[in-house]
C-alpha positions in Angstrom: 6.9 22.0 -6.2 5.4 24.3 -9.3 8.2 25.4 -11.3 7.2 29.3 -10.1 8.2 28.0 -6.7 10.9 26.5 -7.5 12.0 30.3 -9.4 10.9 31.5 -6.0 12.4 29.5 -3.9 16.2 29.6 -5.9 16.4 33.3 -6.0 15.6 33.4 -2.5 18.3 31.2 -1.6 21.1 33.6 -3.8 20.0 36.6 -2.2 20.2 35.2 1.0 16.7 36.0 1.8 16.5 34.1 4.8 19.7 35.3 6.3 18.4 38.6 5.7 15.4 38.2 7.2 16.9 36.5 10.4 19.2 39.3 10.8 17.1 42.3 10.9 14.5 40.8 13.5 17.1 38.9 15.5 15.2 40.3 18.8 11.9 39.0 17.6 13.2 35.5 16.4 15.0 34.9 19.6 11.7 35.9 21.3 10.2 33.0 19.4 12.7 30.8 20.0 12.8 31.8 23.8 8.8 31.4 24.3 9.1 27.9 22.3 11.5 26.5 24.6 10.2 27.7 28.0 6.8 26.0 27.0 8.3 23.2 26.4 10.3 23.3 29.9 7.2 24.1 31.3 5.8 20.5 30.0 8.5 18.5 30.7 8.1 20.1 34.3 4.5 19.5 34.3 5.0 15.9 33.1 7.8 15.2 35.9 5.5 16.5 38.8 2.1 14.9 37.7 4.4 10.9 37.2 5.9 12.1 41.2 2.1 12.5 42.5 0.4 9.8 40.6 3.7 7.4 42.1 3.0 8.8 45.9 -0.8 8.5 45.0 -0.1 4.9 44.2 2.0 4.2 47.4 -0.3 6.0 49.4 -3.3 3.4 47.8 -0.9 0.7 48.0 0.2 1.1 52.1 -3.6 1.3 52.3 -4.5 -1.4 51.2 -1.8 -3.8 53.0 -2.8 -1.9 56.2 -6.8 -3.1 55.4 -5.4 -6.9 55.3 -3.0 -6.4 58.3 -6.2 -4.7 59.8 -8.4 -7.9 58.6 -6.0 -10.5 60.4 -6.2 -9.1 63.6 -3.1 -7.3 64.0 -3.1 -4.4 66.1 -3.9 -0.9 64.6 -0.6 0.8 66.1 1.4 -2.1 65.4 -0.3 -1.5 61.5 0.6 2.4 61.6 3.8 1.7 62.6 4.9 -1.5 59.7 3.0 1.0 56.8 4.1 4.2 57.9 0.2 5.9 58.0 -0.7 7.7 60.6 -2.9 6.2 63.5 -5.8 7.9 62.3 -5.9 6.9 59.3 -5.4 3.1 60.2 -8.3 3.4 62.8 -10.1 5.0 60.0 -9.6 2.0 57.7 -10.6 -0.3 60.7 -13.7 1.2 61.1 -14.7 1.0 57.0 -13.8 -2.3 57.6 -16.7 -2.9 60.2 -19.1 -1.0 58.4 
C-alpha cells in the first residue's frame, strides 16, 4: 500500500468508519447479505437435483442395458421387466432395437 492509503486507511479505522457505515444502512447490507446467501442456496439446490437426475439417468441406462443382454440370451421379456424393474414396453421396445 502507498503511504496515502495507508493515512487513509488508519484514520478510517479510528473513526470507526466502517462501523459507521454498517450502521446507518443496516437494511441495505442485510439485503446484500440476504440475496448472497439465497443464491448460493439456490446452487447448492441446483447442484443436489442435477447429481439425483444424472444418478437415476445412469440407473435408468444401466437397467437398460442388462435388460438388452438378458434380452440377447433368450430370456423372456416379462421375466426381463420383472428382474430390471422397466416396464414391459420398454423391454419389448429394447427387443425389437435388438432385431433391427
Amino acid at each position: 500500500m502507498d503511504r496515502f492509503a495507508h493515512l487513509l486507511r488508519e484514520r478510517c479505522e479510528k473513526a470507526n468508519i466502517l462501523q459507521k457505515y454498517l450502521n446507518e444502512r443496516w437494511v441495505e447490507v442485510m439485503g446484500y447479505y440476504e440475496d448472497l446467501f439465497s443464491q448460493e442456496e439456490a446452487n447448492r439446490h441446483m447442484r443436489k437435483n442435477a447429481r439425483e437426475e444424472g444418478l437415476a439417468e445412469g440407473m435408468e441406462k444401466g437397467r437398460a442395458e442388462v435388460a438388452a443382454r438378458l434380452l440377447a440370451d433368450g430370456m423372456d421379456p416379462g421375466k426381463v421387466a420383472e428382474l430390471t424393474g422397466l416396464s414391459i414396453e420398454k423391454t419389448r421396445a429394447l427387443m425389437g432395437s435388438q432385431t433391427s
